[in-house]
C-alpha positions in Angstrom: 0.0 0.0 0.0 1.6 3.4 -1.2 0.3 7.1 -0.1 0.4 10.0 -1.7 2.1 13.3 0.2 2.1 16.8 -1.1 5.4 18.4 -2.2 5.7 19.8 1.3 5.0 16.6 3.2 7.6 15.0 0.4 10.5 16.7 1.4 9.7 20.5 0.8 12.2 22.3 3.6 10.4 24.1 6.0 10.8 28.0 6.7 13.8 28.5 8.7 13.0 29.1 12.2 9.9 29.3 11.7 7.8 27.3 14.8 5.2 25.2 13.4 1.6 25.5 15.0 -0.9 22.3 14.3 -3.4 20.7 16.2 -5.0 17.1 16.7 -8.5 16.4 16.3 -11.2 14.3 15.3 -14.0 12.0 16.9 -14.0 11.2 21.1 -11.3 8.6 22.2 -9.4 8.0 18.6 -6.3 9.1 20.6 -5.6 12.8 19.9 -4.2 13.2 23.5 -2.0 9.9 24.0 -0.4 10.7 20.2 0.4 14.0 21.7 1.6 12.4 24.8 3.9 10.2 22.4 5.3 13.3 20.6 6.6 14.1 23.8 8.1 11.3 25.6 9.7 10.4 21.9 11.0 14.0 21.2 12.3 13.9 25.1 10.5 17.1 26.0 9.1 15.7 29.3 10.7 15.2 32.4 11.1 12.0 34.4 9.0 13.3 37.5 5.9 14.3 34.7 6.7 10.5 34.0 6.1 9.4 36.9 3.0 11.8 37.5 0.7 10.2 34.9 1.6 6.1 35.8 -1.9 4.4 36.6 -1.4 0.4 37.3 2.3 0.3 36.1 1.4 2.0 32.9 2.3 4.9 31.4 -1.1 6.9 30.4 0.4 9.7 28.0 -2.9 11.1 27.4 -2.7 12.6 31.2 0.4 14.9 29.6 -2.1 16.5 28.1 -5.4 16.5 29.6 -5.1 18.4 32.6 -8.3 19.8 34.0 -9.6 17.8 37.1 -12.9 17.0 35.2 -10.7 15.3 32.1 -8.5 13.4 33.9 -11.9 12.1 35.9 -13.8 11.4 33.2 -10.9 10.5 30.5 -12.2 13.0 27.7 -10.7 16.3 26.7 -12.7 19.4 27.5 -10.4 22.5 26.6 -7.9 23.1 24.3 -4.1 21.9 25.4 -1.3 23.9 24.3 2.1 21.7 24.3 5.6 22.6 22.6 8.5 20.0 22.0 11.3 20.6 19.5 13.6 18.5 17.8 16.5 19.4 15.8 14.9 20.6 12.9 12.0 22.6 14.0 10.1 23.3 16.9 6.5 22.9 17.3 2.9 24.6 18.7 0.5 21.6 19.3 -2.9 22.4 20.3 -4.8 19.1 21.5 -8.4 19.9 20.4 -11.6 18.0 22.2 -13.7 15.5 19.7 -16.5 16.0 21.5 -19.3 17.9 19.4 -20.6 20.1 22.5 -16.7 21.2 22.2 -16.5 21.7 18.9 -16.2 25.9 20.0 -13.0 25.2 21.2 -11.9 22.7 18.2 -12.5 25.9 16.0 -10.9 28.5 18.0 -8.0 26.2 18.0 -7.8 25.4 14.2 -8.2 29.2 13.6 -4.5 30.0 14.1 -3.0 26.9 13.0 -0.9 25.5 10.5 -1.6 22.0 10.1 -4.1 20.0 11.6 -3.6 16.1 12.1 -7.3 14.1 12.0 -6.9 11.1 13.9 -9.6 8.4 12.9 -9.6 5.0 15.0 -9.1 2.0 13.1 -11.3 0.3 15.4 -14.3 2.2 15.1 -14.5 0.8 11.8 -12.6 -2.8 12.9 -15.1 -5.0 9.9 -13.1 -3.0 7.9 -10.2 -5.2 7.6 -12.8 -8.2 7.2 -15.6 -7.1 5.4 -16.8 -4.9 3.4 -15.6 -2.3 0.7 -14.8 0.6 0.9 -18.0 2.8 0.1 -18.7 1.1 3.2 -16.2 1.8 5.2 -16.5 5.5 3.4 -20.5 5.9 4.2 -18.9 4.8 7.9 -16.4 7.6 8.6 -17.8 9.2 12.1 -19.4 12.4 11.7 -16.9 14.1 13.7 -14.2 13.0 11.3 -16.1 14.3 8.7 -16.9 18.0 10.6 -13.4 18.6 12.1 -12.0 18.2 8.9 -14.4 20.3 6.9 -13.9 23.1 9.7 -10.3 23.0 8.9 -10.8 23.3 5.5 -13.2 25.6 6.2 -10.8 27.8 8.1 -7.8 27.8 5.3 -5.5 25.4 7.4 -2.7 24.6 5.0 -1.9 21.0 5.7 -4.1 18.8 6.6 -3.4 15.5 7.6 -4.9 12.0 8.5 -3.3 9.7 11.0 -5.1 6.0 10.8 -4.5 4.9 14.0 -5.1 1.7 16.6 -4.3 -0.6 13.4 -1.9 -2.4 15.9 -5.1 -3.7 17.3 -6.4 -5.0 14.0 -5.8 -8.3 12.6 -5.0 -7.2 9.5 -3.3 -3.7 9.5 -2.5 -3.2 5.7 -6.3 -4.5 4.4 -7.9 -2.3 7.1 -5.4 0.8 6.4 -6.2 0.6 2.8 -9.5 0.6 2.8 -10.0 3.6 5.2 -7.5 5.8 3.6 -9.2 4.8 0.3 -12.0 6.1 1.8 -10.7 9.1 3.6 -9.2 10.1 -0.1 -13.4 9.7 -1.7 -14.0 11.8 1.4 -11.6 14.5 0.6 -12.0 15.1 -2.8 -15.7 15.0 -3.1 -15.3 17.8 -0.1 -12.4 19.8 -2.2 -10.2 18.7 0.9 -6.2 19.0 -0.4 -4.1 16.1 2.3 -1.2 16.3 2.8 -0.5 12.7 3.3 -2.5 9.8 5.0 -0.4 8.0 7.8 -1.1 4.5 9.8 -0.1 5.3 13.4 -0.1 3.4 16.9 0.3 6.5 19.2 -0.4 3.9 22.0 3.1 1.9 21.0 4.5 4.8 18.7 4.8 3.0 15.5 5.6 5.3 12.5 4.7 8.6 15.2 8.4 10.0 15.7 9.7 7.2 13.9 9.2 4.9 11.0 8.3 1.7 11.7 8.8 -0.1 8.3 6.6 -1.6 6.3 3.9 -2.0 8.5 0.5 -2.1 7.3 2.2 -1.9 3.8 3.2 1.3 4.1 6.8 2.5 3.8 6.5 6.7 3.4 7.8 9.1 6.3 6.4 8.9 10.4 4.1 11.4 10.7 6.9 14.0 13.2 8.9 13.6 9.7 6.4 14.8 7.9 5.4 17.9 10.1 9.2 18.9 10.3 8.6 19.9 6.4 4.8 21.2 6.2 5.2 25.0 5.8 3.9 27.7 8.1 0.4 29.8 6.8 2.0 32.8 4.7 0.7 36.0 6.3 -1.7 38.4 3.7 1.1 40.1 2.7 -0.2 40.7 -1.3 -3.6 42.2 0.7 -3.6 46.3 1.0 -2.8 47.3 4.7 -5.1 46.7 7.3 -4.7 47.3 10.9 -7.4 47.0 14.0 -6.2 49.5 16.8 -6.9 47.3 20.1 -4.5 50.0 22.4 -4.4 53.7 22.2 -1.5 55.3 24.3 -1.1 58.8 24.9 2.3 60.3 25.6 3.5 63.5 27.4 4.9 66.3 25.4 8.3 65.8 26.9 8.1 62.1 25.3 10.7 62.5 22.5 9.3 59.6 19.9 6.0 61.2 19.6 6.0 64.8 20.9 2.9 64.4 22.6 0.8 62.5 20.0 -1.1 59.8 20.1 0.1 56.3 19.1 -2.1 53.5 17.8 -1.0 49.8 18.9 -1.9 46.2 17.5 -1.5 43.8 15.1 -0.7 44.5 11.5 -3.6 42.7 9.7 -3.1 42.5 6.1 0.2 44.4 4.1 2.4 46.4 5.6 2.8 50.2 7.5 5.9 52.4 7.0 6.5 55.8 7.3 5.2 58.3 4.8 2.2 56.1 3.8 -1.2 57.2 3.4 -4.1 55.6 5.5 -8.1 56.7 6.2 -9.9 55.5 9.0 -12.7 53.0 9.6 -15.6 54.8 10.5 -15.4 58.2 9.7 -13.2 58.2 6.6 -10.7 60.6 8.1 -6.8 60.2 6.0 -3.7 61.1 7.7 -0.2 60.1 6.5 2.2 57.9 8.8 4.4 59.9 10.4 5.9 56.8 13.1 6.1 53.2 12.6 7.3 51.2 15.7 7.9 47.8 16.5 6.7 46.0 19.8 10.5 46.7 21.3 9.7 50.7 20.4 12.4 50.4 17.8 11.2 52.5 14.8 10.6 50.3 11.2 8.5 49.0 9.0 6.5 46.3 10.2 4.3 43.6 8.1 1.2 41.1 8.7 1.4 39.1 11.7 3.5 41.4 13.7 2.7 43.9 16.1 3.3 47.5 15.5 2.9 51.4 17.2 1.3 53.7 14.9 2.0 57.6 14.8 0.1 59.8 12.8 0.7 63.1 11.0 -2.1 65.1 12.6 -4.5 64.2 15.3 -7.9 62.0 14.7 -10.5 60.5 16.2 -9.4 56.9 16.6 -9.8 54.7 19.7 -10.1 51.3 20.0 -12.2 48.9 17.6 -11.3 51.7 14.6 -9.4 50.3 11.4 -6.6 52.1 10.2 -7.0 50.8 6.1 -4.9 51.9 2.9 -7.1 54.6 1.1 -9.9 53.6 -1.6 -8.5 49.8 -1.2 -11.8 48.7 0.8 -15.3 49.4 0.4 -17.2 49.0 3.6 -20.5 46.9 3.7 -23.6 46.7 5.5 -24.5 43.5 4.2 -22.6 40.0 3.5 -22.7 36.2 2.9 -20.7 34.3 4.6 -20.6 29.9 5.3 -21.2 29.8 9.2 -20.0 27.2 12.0 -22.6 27.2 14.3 -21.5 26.7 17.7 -24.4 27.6 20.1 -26.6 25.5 21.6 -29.9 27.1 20.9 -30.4 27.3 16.5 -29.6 30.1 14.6 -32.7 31.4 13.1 -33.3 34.3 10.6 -34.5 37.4 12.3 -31.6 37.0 15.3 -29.8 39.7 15.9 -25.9 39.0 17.3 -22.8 41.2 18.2 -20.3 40.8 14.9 -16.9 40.8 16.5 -13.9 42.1 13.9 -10.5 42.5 14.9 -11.7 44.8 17.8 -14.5 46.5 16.3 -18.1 45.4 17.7 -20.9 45.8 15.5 -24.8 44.5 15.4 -25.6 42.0 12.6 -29.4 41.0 11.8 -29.4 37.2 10.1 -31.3 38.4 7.5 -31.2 35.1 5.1 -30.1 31.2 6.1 -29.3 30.0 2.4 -28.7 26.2 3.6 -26.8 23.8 5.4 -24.2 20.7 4.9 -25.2 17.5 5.0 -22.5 15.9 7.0 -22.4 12.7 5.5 -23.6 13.3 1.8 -21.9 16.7 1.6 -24.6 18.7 -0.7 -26.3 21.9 0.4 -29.4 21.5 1.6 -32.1 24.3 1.8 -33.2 24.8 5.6 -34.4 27.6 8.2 -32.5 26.7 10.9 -28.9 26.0 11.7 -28.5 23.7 14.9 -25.2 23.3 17.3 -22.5 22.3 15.0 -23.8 22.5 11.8 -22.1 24.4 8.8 -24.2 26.1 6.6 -24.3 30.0 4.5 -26.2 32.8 5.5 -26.8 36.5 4.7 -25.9 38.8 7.7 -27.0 43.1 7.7 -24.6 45.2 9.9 -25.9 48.1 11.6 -22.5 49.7 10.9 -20.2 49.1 7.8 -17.1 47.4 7.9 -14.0 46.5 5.6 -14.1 42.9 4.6 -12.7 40.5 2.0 -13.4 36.8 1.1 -12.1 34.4 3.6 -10.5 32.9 0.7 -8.6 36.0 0.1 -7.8 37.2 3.8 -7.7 35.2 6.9 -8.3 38.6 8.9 -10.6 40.2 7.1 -12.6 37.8 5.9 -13.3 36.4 9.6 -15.7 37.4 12.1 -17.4 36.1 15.4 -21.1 36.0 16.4 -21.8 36.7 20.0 -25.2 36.3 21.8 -26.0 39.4 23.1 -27.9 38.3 26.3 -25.6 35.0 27.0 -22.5 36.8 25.9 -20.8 32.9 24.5 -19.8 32.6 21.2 -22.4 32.0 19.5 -20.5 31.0 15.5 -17.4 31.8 13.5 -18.2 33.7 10.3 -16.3 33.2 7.3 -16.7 36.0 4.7 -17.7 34.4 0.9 -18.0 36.7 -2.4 -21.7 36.9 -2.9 -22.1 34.9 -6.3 -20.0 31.9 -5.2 -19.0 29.4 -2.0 -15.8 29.2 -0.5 
């Protein structure tokens, strides 16, 4: 059994220095926190006293390196979302251990969100006939419907590599007939859901075959252990070739006697889309106000250009109204809406129906947004669109939202940060969905 890897799973360096953020998910108990807890003890990140802090009966339980609120370690499930970090000598790594549970599936998406990668664990077990009996549209029409969601979401949410790891086949009595027929299927999944993998991997995180290292030939497959294959996936390119874009979250005020700014204003956060150096031209979201850059400085207060993803200290020419939640935007480059389509995960407990109205959170800017329009939803397991009026916790479907107030957004497809936006209840105040922006005549 051979599997295909893209050019960056193949072999494709990764960026130099560059820190690699992925997560784990997929359905309850197919071993998302022991193959993190693997990644550990094999990369000899954890310490013999952690060791010895997770032993139950003479074992080692690696999943407890991960899950540790009191109600996960009672009840063997992850709630939240674990942030770990190992290195080896290559790279070093972000790994975020995201719960299968659907009630959870909030903090699956927050987690994908900012990652690179994602790994989608799918127990071999689950579907143990598999190996026996059986083809595999069967095995396909089996795949658990949190397999199936956690990987649309991070498709969904742009993450670059995605990657299955079949794992338990040490339990199986025939590891190669059961691997290839569940990746065969996980590869009809993918491409009928416009899913690009990275590569498809039979694991045992429980006895860490082919997880740090190969373990060859087993279940007929002979390609690179899946910590070979993260040292080369590449790191999400910020929206560099987008016009600049920046949400002020901090606005600090110095004395005249302060010598960087002589007494004005300067405007801190994160550089969204492009980049901000002196001498350029901006306007300001709302209002319209324009100003020229007069300051640019870096997080250490060391004056420069900055680009997307970094932080940055804005100065401007002349004072303006600007306070936090304003966007500071390259002139005539956005045109700010009041209405947009966007493909919805819907996270809340009680159903999104039209009429609602919800706080629209971008960058720092709250706004009201009506649900004017629910277009339809995804069928989970056949994939189509279907017409409906509701959306219920954890579905994924495409709506039309009206702002009260205007804001500058692109296609998700275009820009991670300005094509993104939360939904919060406004009496409950939880998250209610993440938005992803779509042009109006076509999906994502």
């Amino acid at each position: 059994m051979t599997t295909t890897t893209s050019p960056a799973a193949s072999g494709q360096q990764a960026e130099t220095g560059a820190a690699l953020r992925f997560i784990t998910c997929g359905s309850v108990d197919d071993g998302k926190s022991t193959l993190i807890g693997r990644l550990l003890v094999d990369s000899k990140t954890v310490l013999q006293d952690q060791l010895a802090g997770v032993q139950r009966g003479g074992e080692t339980d690696l999943a407890l390196l991960t899950d540790g609120l009191s109600a996960e370690r009672e009840q063997g499930i992850t709630i939240d979302v674990a942030y770990r970090y190992f290195s080896t000598a290559s790279r070093k790594f972000v790994i975020g251990d995201a719960p299968g549970h659907e009630q959870y599936t909030r903090n699956m998406v927050t987690a994908a969100s900012s990652a690179d990668a994602a790994v989608v664990l799918v127990d071999a077990t689950k579907l143990a006939w598999a190996g026996e009996v059986g083809d595999g549209e069967v095995v396909q029409r089996a795949l658990l419907p949190q397999t199936r969601r956690h990987t649309l979401l991070c498709h969904l949410l742009r993450v670059q590599s995605i990657v299955f790891a079949v794992n338990k086949l040490d339990a199986m009595d025939d590891a190669e007939l059961a691997f290839e027929r569940i990746s065969g299927a996980l590869a009809d999944f993918a491409e009928a859901a416009g899913v690009q993998v990275a590569a498809t991997v039979p694991i045992s995180a429980l006895k860490g075959w082919n997880v740090a290292s190969r373990h060859p030939a087993w279940a007929g497959y002979s390609g690179p252990s899946l910590l070979e294959l993260l040292e080369g996936l590449p790191v999400t390119a910020q929206d560099e070739a987008v016009p600049f874009a920046f949400p002020v979250q901090w606005v600090e005020k110095f004395s005249a006697s302060a010598d960087t700014s002589r007494g004005r204003r300067v405007f801190w956060g994160r550089v969204a889309s492009g980049h901000v150096e002196p001498g350029q031209r901006i306007s300001v979201l709302p209002g319209n106000q324009h100003a020229t850059v007069a300051q640019v400085l870096s997080h250490t207060r060391a004056p420069k250009a900055v680009h997307a993803g970094h932080s940055a200290g804005i100065v401007l020419d002349r004072e303006l109204d600007v306070s936090r939640g304003d966007w500071l935007l390259a002139p005539d480059a956005f045109e700010p809406v009041r209405e947009i389509t966007a493909t919805v995960a819907w996270l809340d407990d009680e159903p999104l129906v039209a009429g609602r109205v919800y706080w629209a959170l971008q960058g720092h800017r709250w706004v009201k947004a009506k649900v004017a329009r629910i277009v339809d939803r995804v069928n989970i397991t056949t994939l189509e669109a279907e017409p409906t009026d509701q959306l219920e916790a954890n579905a994924i479907g495409d709506v039309m939202l009206a702002l009260q107030q205007p804001l500058a957004v692109l296609p998700f497809a275009q820009s991670r940060a300005l094509g993104s936006l939360i939904l919060v209840d406004t009496a409950s105040h939880r998250t209610a969905a993440a938005v992803l922006v779509r042009p109006a005549a076509a999906k994502l």
